[in-house]
PALOMAR-850425 format. One record per residue (C-alpha): z, x, y. Coordinates in steps of 0.02 Angstrom, whole numbers. Layout:
PALOMAR-850425
SITE      Z      X      Y
SITE      Z      X      Y
...
end
This chain:
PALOMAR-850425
SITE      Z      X      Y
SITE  -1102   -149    921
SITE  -1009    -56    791
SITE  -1050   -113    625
SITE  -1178   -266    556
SITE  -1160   -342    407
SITE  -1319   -444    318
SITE  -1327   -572    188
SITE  -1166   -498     89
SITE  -1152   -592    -86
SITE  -1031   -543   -187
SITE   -965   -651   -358
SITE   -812   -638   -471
SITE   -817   -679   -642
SITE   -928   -838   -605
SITE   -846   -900   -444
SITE   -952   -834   -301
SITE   -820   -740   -166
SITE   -954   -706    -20
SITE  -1125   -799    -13
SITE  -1251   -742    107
SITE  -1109   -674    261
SITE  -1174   -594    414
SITE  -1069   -521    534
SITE  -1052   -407    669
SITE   -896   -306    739
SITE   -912   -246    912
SITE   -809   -134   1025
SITE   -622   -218   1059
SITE   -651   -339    922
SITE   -475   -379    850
SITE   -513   -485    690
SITE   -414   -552    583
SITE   -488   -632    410
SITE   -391   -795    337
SITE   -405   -900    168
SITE   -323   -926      2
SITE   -282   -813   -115
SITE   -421   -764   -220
SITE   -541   -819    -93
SITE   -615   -627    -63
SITE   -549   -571     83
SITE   -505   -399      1
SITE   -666   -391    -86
SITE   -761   -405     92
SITE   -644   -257    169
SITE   -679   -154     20
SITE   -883   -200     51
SITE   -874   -160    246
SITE   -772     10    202
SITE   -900     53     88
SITE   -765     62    -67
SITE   -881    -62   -163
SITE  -1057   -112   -155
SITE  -1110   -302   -135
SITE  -1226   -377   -262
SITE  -1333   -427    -91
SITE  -1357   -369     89
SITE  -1322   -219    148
SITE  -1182   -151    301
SITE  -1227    -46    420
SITE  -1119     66    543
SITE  -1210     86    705
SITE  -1229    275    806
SITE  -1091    395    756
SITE   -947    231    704
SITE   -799    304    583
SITE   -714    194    470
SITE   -521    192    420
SITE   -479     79    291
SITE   -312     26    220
SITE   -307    -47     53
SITE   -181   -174    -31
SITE   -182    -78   -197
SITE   -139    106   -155
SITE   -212    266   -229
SITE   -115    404   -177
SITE   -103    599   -268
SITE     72    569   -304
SITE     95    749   -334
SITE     55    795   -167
SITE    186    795    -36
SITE    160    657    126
SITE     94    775    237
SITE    -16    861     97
SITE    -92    714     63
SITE   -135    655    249
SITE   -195    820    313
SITE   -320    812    119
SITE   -502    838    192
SITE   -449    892    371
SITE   -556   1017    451
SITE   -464   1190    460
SITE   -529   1164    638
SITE   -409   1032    676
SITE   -274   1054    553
SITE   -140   1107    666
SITE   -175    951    804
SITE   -198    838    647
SITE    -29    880    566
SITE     68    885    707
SITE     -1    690    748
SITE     10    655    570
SITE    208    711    565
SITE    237    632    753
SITE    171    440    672
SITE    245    462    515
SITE    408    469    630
SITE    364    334    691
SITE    344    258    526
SITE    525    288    500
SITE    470    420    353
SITE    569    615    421
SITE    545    690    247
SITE    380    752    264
SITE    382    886    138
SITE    442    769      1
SITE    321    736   -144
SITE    257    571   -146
SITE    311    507   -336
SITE    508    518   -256
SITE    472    415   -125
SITE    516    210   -123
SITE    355     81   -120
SITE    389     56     53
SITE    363    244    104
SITE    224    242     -6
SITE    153    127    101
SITE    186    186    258
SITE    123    351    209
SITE    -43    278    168
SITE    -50    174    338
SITE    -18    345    436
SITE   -138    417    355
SITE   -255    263    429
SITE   -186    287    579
SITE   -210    454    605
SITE   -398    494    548
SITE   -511    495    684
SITE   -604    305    689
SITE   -693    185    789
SITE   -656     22    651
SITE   -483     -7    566
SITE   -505   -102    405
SITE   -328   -152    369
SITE   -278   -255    206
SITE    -92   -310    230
SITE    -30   -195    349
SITE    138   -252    362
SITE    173   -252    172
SITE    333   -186    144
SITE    382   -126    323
SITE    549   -183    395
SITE    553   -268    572
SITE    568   -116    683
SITE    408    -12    606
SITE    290   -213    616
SITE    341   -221    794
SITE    299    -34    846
SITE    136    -52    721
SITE     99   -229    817
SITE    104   -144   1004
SITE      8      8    926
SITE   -133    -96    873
SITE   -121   -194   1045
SITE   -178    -32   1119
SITE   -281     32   1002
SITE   -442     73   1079
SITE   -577     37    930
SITE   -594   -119    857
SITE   -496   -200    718
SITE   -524   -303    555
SITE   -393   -349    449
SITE   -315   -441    338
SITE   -130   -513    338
SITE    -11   -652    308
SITE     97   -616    479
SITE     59   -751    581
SITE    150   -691    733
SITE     61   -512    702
SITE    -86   -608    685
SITE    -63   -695    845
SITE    -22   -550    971
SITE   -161   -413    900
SITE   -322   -529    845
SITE   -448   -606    983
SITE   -534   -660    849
SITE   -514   -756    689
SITE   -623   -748    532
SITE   -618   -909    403
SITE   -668   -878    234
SITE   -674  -1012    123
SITE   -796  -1077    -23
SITE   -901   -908     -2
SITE   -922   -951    201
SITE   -848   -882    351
SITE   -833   -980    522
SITE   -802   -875    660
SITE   -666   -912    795
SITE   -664   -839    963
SITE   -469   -846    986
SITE   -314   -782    923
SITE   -189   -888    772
SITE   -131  -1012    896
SITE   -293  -1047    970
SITE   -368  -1028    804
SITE   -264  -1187    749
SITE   -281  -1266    889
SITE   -462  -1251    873
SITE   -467  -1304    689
SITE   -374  -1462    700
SITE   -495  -1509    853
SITE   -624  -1481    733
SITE   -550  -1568    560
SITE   -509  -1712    665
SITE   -699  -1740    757
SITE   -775  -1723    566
SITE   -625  -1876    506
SITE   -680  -1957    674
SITE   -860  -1956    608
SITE   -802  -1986    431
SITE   -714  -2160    505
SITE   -860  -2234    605
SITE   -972  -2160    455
SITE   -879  -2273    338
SITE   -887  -2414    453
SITE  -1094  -2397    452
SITE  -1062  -2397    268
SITE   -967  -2543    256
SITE  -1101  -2641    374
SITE  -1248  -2590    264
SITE  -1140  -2640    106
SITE  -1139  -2810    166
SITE  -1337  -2810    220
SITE  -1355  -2744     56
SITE  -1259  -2862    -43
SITE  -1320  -3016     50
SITE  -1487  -3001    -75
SITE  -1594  -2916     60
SITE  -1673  -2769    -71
SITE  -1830  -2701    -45
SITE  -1917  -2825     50
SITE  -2015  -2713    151
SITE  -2059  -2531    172
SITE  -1913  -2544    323
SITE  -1802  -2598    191
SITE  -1828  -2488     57
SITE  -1807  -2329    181
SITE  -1646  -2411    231
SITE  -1580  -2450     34
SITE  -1625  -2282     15
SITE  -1536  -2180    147
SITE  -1390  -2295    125
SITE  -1380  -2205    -61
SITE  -1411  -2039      4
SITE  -1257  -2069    103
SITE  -1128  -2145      9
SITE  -1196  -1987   -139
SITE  -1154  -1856    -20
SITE   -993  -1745      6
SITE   -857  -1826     88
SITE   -755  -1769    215
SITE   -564  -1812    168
SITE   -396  -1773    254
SITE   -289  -1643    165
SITE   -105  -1637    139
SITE    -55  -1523     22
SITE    124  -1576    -32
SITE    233  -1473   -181
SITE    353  -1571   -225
SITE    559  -1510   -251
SITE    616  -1534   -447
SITE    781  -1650   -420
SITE    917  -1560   -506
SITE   1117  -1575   -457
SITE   1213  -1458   -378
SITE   1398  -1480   -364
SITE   1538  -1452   -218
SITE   1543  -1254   -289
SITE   1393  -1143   -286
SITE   1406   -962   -230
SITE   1547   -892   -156
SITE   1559   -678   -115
SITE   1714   -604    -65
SITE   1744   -427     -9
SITE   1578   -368   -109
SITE   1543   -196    -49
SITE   1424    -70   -161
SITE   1363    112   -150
SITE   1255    205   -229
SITE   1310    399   -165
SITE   1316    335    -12
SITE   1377    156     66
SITE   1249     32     76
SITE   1354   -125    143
SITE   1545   -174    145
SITE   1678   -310    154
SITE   1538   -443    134
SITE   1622   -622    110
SITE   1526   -793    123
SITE   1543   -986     29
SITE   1339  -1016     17
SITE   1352  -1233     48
SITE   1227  -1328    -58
SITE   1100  -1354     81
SITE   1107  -1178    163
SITE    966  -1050    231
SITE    994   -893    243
SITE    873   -744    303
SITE    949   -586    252
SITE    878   -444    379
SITE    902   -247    367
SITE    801    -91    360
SITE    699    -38    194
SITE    827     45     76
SITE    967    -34    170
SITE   1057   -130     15
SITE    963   -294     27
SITE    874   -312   -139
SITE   1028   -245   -203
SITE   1141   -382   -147
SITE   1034   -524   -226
SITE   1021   -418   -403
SITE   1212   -438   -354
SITE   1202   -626   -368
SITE   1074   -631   -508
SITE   1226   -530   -618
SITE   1095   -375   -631
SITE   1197   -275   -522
SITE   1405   -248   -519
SITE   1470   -217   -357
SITE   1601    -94   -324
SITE   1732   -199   -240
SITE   1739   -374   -222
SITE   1700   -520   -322
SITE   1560   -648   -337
SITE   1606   -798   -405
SITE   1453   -944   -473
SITE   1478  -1127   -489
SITE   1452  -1215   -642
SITE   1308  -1334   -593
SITE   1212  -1161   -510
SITE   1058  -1151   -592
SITE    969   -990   -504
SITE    792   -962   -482
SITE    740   -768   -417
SITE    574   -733   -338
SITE    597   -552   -359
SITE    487   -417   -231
SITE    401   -328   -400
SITE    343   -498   -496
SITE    344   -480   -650
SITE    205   -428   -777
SITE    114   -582   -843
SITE     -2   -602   -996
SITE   -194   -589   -925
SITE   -247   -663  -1092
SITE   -145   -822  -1064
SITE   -224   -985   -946
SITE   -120  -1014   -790
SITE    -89  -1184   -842
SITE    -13  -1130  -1011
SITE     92  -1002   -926
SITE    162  -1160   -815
SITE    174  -1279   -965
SITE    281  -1133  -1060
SITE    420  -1150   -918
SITE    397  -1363   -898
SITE    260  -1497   -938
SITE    316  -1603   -802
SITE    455  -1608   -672
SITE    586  -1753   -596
SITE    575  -1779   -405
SITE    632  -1877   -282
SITE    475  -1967   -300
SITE    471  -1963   -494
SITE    384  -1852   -603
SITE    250  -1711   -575
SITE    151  -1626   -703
SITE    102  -1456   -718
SITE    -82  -1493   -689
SITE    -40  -1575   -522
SITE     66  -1436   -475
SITE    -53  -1309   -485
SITE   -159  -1412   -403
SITE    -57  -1432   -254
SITE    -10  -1240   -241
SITE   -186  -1235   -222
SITE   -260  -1178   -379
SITE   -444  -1274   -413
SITE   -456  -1214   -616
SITE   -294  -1207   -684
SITE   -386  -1177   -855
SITE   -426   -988   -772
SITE   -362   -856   -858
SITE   -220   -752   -764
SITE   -316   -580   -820
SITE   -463   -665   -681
SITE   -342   -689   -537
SITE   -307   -578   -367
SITE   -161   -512   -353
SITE   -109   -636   -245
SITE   -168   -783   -350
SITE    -45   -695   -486
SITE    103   -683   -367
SITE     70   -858   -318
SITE     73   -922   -494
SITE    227   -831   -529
SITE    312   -915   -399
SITE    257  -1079   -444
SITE    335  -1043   -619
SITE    504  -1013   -531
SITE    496  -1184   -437
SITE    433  -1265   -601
SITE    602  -1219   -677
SITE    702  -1344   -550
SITE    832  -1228   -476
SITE    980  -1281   -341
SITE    974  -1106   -270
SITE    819   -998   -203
SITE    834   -799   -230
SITE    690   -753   -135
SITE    650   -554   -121
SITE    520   -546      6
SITE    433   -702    -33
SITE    288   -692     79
SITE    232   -530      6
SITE     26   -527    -48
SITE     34   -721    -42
SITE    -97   -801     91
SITE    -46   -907    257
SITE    -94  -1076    180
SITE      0  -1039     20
SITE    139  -1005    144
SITE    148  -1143    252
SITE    151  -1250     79
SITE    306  -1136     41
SITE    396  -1166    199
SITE    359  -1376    178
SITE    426  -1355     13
SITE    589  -1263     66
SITE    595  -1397    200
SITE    648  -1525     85
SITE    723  -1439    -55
SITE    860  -1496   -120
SITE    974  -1341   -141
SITE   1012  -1187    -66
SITE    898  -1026      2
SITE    940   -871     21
SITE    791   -760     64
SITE    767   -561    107
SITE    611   -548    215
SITE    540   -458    368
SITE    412   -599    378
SITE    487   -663    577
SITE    378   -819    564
SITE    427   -885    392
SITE    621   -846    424
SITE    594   -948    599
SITE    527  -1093    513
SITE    624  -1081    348
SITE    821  -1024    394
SITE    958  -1083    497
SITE   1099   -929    478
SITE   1043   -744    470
SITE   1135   -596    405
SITE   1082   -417    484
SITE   1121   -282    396
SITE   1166   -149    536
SITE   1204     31    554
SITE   1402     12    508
SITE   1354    -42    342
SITE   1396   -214    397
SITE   1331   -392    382
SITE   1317   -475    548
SITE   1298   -669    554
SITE   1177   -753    687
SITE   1148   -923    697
SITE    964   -996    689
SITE    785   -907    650
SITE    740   -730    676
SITE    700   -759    852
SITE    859   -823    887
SITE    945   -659    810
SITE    821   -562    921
SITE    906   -654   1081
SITE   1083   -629   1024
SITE   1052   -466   1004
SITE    945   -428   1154
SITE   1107   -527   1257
SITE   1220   -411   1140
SITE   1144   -260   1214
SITE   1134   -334   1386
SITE   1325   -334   1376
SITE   1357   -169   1319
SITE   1226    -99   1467
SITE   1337   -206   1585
SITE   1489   -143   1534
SITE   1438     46   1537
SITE   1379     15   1708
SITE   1545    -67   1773
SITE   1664     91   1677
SITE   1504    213   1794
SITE   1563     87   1953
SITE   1750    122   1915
SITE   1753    310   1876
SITE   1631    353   2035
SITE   1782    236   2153
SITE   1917    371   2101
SITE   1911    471   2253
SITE   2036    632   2166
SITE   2123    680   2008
SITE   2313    614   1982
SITE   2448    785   1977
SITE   2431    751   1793
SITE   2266    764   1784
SITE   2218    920   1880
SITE   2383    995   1746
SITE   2262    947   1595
SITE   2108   1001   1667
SITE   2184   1159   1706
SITE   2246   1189   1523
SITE   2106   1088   1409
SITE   1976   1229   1458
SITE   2110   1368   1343
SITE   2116   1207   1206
SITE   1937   1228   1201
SITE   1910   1391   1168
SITE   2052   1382   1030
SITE   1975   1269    947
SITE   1815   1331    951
SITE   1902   1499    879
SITE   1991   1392    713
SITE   1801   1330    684
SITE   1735   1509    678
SITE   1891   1539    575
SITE   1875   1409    439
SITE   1685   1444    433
SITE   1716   1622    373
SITE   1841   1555    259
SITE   1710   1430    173
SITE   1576   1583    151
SITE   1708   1698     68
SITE   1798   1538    -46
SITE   1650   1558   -171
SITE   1621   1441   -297
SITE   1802   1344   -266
SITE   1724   1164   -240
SITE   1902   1113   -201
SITE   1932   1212    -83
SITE   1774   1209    -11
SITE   1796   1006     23
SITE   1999   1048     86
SITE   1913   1140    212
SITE   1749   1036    262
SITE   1887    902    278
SITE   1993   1043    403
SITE   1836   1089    483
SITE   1789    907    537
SITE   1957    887    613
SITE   1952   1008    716
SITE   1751    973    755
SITE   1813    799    810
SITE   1947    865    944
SITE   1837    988   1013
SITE   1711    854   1056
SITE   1847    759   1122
SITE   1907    868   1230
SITE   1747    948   1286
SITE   1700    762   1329
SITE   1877    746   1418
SITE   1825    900   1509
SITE   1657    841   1576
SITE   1753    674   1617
SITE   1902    766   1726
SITE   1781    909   1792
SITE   1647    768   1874
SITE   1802    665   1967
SITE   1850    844   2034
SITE   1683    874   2093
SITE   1662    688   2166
SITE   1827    720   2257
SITE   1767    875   2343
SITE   1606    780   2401
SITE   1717    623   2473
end
């Protein structure tokens, strides 16, 4: 046993979050804590990390148990640099081992600048900043609040088989359900104050729940039946006759008084609004800022399209959307909208809203009610179906992710044909999701959505652009995991192909006449070359401040870089047949 936790209470406002949990984490637990938005699953990491005190109960760590927590909200010295602020508190004792792991994960992070203060770098460094400094401190628990915030698809799959291995145990919160699935043995419900414990991962976790939902509608049924029995007995005039009866008039009222157990299907509804033959089209759009993000990218977006748009942090992809939007001018290119396009853009940062004003006035200020296929909503039902129970609260009283929630709600309350969604899964909880992905289901319009979330682009999109290395869009057809096999065959081909060119060179038994004449001149070519380097090099440190001619000869220099590399790789090429030859 690691930690125990005893009669936490915890309120907000006056909804209660946590009411009377216990818990325990024990060694190799992998938890991982679900409900909605606004439900307190931050407020109980912050309890168990110590970072605030309950109203009730008390946590306690067991032996010599460390703690690492990661918060949602950051709070970082943004005047240090990254590996100032990691190595802040560090023993001198262990300083050296602890920078050099703290520089080796934040590698592994994808984050090189190490010396860099911290108010240059992008959110998403930010963030992974913060998790390697989680990672690194010495700790038996984890406490992790959206780990996977902001990180591209690379850095969540080397964090996912980190975790995996970690040794300690784990408690976390997150909205990646794949993530979810392949660390957690163990899933935590919170809802209405109460947590249920499962003893299984996602999958099983579901599994497990709709067992469970459907034995209490079972009971529910043959409940109602009894009901509808004593009804009758009831009705037929047979009232208080006896003490027998009057027990049985009376328990039939407790019954049909109490709580009842009713199936849930949460449905948000599309706004019907046309959208003509014309939409989107992009043609040559290519955009830089310094230095290329992404080239030559052309597509016609059809009017039932979706698109997951899939590329490393930084990489252009947020930029390309603010492209669309008309924030953003490309550099080449054109982008061309249709008429009948009426746009609406979940952006990554939401925007600020008014914590004075009630969430159902901030929906009624963008529509009252909205046409369906199925007629019209209103905003009251809306909210109620995206889950929120008082949509008289006021936004100043929501989480964060009850905010971002209601901010995307305003977006589909505005009826748009086309979805700009900027990592739309983002602080927003796994039922909220799977509402989401319904909803996109049967909209009736086009998507286009920049995510790293692998489960909601599997479920939501159809085509997939990747963003690679050459600064070009790729197109895959299907999901995320359907990219992920294209490109694993992709790769597969390439390793193939290498091994067959290995195959041929090793069959060449000698070097042609010509060949053995190159070999014997390319080794004087090299050393030439080499020589005009050395040259130009001196020439750059003695041009002083003649930027001109300072780029006239980088340009000359990387010529002549290029052909010595070629020909030292010709070399090696012609040199290992030779010495092949000799062995045959």
């Amino acid at each position: 046993m690691l930690l125990i936790a005893e009669n936490i209470k915890k309120s907000h406002s006056e909804k209660i979050l946590l009411n009377d949990i216990s818990l325990n984490i024990e060694e190799k637990d992998k938890i991982g804590i679900i409900g909605v938005n606004g439900c307190g699953k931050s407020t109980l990491l912050k309890i168990l990390s110590g970072v605030t005190e309950s109203e009730k109960g008390q946590v306690t760590l067991i032996g010599d148990t460390q703690l690492s927590y990661l918060a949602q909200n950051l709070s970082i010295d943004e005047d240090s640099t990254a590996i100032e602020w990691i190595m802040k508190g560090s023993s001198a004792k262990k300083k050296e081992y602890l920078e050099h792991e703290a520089k080796a994960m934040l590698t592994k992070l994808e984050v090189f600048d190490y010396d860099k203060k911290i108010s240059l770098l992008s959110g998403g460094e930010k963030r992974k900043v913060a998790l390697a400094k989680t990672l690194v401190k010495p700790s038996n628990i984890l406490i992790l609040d959206e780990p996977t915030n902001h990180l591209d698809s690379d850095v969540i799959s080397w964090l996912e088989k980190y975790l995996i291995k970690y040794q300690g145990a784990i408690i976390m919160v997150t909205h990646d359900r794949y993530f979810l699935d392949r660390v957690t043995n163990k899933i935590f419900e919170l809802d209405n104050g109460i947590i249920t414990e499962y003893e299984a991962n996602y999958s099983k976790y579901l599994e497990m729940k709709a067992k469970k939902e459907e034995l209490e509608l079972s009971k529910e049924r043959k409940l109602q039946g009894f009901l509808r029995k004593e009804y009758e007995w009831i009705s037929r005039g047979a009232m208080a006759r006896t003490t027998k009866d009057r027990r049985r008039v009376a328990n039939y009222q407790e019954m049909t008084n109490r709580d009842r157990v009713v199936e849930k299907k949460l449905v948000l509804e599309s706004a019907k609004t046309r959208l003509g033959k014309k939409t989107i089209e992009l043609c040559d759009v290519s955009k830089s800022y310094g230095e290329l993000l992404f080239e030559k990218l052309s597509f016609n977006l059809d009017k039932d399209d979706r698109i997951g748009i899939i590329g490393k942090n930084g990489s252009g992809k947020t930029t390309l959307l603010k492209i669309i939007m008309g924030q953003e001018t490309c550099d080449n290119g054109s982008v061309v909208i249709g008429e009948t396009v009426k746009i609406g853009y979940f952006s990554q940062n939401s925007e600020e809203l008014d914590s004075n004003m009630k969430a159902i006035d901030f929906i009624k200020n963008i529509a009252t009610v909205v046409k369906t296929k199925k007629g019209y909503i209103t905003a009251a039902q809306m909210l109620e179906n995206f889950l929120f129970d008082n949509p008289y609260s006021l936004i100043g009283n929501l989480s964060g992710g009850e905010k971002r929630r209601l901010y995307l709600l305003g977006i589909l309350m505005s009826a748009p044909n086309v979805l700009l969604l900027d990592e739309p899964t983002n602080d927003l909880d796994i039922i909220t999701l799977t509402i989401l992905e319904d909803y996109l289901e049967n909209f009736s319009g086009a998507v286009i959505a920049v995510s790293h979330d692998r489960y909601f682009l599997d479920r939501v999109v159809d085509r997939v652009f990747v963003l690679e290395k050459d600064k070009i869009f790729h197109q895959y057809l299907g999901g995320y995991s359907d990219y992920l096999e294209s490109f694993k065959e992709e790769v597969k081909i390439v390793k193939k192909e290498k091994e067959e060119n290995k195959n041929t060179k090793e069959k060449v038994v000698k070097l042609t006449y010509n060949e053995q004449k190159e070999l014997d001149n390319i080794e004087d070519k090299i050393t030439d070359l080499e020589y005009a380097i050395s040259e130009i090099d001196k020439e750059i440190l003695e041009v002083g401040d003649n930027y001109q001619k300072i780029r006239e000869l980088y340009n000359k220099r990387e010529i002549a870089e290029n052909e010595l590399n070629e020909k030292i790789d010709r070399w090696v090429v012609l040199n290992e047949i030779k010495e092949n030859s000799r062995k045959q």
